[in-house]
Backbone bond lengths (Angstrom), bond angles and torsions (degrees), N, CA, C in turn:
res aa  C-N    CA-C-N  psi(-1)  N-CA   C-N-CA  omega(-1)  CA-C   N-CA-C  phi
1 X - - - 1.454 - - 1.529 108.65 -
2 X 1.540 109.56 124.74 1.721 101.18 172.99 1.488 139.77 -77.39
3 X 0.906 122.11 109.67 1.795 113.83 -175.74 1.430 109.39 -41.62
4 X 1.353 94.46 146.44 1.191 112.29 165.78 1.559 119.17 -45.78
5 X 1.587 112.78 154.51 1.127 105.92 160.65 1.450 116.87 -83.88
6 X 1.351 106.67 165.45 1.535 121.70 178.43 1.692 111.62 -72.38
7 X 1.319 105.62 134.65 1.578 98.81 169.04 1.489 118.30 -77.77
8 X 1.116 122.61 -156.75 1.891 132.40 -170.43 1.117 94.00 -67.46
9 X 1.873 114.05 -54.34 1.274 110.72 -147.36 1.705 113.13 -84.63
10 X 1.337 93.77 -33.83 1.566 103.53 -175.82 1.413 110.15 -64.72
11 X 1.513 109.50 -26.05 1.869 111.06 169.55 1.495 111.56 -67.75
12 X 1.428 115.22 -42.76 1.272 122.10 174.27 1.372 135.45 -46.83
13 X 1.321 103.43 -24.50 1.811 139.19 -178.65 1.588 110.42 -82.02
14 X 1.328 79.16 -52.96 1.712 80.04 -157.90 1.704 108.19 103.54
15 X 1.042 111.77 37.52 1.797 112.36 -165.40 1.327 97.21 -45.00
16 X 1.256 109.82 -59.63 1.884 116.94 -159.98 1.151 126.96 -71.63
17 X 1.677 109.35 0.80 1.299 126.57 169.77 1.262 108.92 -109.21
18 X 1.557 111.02 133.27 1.225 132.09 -139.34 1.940 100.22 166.19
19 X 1.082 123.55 60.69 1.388 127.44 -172.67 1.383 92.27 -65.73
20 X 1.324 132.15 -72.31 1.457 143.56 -153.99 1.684 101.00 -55.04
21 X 1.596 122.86 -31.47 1.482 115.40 -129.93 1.331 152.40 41.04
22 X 1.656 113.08 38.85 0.897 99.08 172.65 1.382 123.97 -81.98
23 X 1.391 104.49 -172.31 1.780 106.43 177.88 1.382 119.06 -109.78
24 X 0.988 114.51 -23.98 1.515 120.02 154.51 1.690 114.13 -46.28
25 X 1.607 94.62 -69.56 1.573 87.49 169.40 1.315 117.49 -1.45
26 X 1.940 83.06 -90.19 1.565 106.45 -176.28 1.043 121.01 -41.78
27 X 1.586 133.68 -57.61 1.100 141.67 177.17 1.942 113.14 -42.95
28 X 1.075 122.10 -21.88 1.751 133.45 -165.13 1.895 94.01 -113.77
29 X 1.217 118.65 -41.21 1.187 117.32 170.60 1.615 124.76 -49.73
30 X 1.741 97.45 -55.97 1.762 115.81 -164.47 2.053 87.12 -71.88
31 X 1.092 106.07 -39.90 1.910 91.08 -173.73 1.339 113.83 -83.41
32 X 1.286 120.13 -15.73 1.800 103.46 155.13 1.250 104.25 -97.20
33 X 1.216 152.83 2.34 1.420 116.95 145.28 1.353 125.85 -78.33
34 X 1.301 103.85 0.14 1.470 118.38 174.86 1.633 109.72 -65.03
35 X 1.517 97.21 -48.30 1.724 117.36 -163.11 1.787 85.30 -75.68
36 X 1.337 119.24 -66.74 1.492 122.25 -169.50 1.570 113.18 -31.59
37 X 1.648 127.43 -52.34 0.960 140.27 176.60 1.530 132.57 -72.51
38 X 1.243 93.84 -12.91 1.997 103.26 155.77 1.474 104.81 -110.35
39 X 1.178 131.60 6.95 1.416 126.33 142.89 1.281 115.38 -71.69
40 X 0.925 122.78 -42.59 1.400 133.73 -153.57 1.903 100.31 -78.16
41 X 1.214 87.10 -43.71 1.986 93.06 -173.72 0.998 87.99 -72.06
42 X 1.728 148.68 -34.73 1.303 125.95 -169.32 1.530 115.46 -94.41
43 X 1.080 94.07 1.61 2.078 113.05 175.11 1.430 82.42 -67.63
44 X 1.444 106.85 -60.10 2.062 104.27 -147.78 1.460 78.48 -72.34
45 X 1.216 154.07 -63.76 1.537 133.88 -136.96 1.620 90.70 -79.76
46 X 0.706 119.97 -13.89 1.839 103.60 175.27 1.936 119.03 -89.02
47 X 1.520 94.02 -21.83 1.466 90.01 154.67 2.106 96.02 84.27
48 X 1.164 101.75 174.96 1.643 97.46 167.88 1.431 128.72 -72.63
49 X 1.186 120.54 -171.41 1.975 111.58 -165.48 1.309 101.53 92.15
50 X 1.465 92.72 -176.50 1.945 124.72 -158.96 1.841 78.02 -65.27
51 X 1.003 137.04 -56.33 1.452 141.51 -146.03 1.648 122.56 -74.66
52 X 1.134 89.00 -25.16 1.970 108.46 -175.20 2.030 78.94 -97.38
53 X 1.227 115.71 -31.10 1.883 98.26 -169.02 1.337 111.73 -95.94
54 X 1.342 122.75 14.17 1.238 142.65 -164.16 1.384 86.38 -113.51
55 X 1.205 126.52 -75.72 1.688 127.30 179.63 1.954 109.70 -49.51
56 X 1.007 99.29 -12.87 1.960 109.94 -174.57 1.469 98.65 -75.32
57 X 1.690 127.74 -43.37 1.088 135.05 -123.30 1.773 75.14 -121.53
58 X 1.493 134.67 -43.13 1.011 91.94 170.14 1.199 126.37 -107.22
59 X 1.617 114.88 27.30 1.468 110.06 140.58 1.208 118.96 -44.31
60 X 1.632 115.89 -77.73 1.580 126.23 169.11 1.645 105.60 -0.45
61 X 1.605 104.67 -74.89 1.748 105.49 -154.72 1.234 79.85 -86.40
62 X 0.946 158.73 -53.10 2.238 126.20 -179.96 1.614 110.35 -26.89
63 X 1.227 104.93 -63.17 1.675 111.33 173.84 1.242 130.51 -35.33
64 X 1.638 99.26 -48.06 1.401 112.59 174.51 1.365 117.84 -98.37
65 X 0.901 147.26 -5.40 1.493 147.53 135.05 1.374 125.53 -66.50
66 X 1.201 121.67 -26.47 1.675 126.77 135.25 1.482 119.55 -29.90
67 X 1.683 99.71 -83.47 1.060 113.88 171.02 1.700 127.17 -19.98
68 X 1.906 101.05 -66.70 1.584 100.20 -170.70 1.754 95.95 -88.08
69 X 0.963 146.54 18.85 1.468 140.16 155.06 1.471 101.99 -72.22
70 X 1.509 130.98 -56.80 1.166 126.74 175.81 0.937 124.64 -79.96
71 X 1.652 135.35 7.65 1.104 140.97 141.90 1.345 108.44 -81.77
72 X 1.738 150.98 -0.15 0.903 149.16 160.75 1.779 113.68 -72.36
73 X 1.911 90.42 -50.08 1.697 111.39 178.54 1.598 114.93 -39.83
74 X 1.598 93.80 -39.25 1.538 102.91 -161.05 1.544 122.55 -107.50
75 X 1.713 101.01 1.99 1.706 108.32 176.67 1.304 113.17 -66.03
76 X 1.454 111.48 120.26 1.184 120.53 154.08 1.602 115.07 -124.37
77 X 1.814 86.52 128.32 1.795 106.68 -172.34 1.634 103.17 -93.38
C-alpha cells in the first residue's frame, strides 16, 4: 500500500526526519506543520501582494522556530 503524500507543511518540517526517534521531535514537528499548512492555504487565498508575502514570511519563522525547538529537544551539553 502507498503512503500518502506529504502535505506543504510536513515537507516544510522535515516530518520524516527524525534520526534519533524521538517523540517530542515528532510531537513539535506534526504542530508546525499543522500551523505551516493553514498558512499556506491562506498564502494561496490571498493571492500575490504585501498579503500573500506576509503569510511567506511567516512561513519562514514557523520553519525556523520549528527548527530551533528541535534543536533545543535535541541539545546535548
Amino acid at each position: 500500500m502507498p503512503e500518502r503524500e506529504l502535505t506543504f507543511g510536513e515537507k516544510a518540517v522535515g516530518l520524516t526526519f527524525n534520526p534519533g526517534g524521538n517523540a517530542e521531535v515528532n510531537t513539535i514537528k506534526a504542530a508546525f506543520a499543522a500551523i505551516i499548512d493553514q498558512l499556506n492555504d491562506l498564502r494561496t487565498q490571498a493571492g500575490p501582494g504585501d498579503k500573500g508575502r506576509m503569510y511567506s514570511e511567516a512561513i519562514t519563522d514557523a520553519q525556523s522556530a520549528q527548527m530551533w525547538a528541535v534543536k533545543a529537544i535535541t541539545w546535548q551539553y
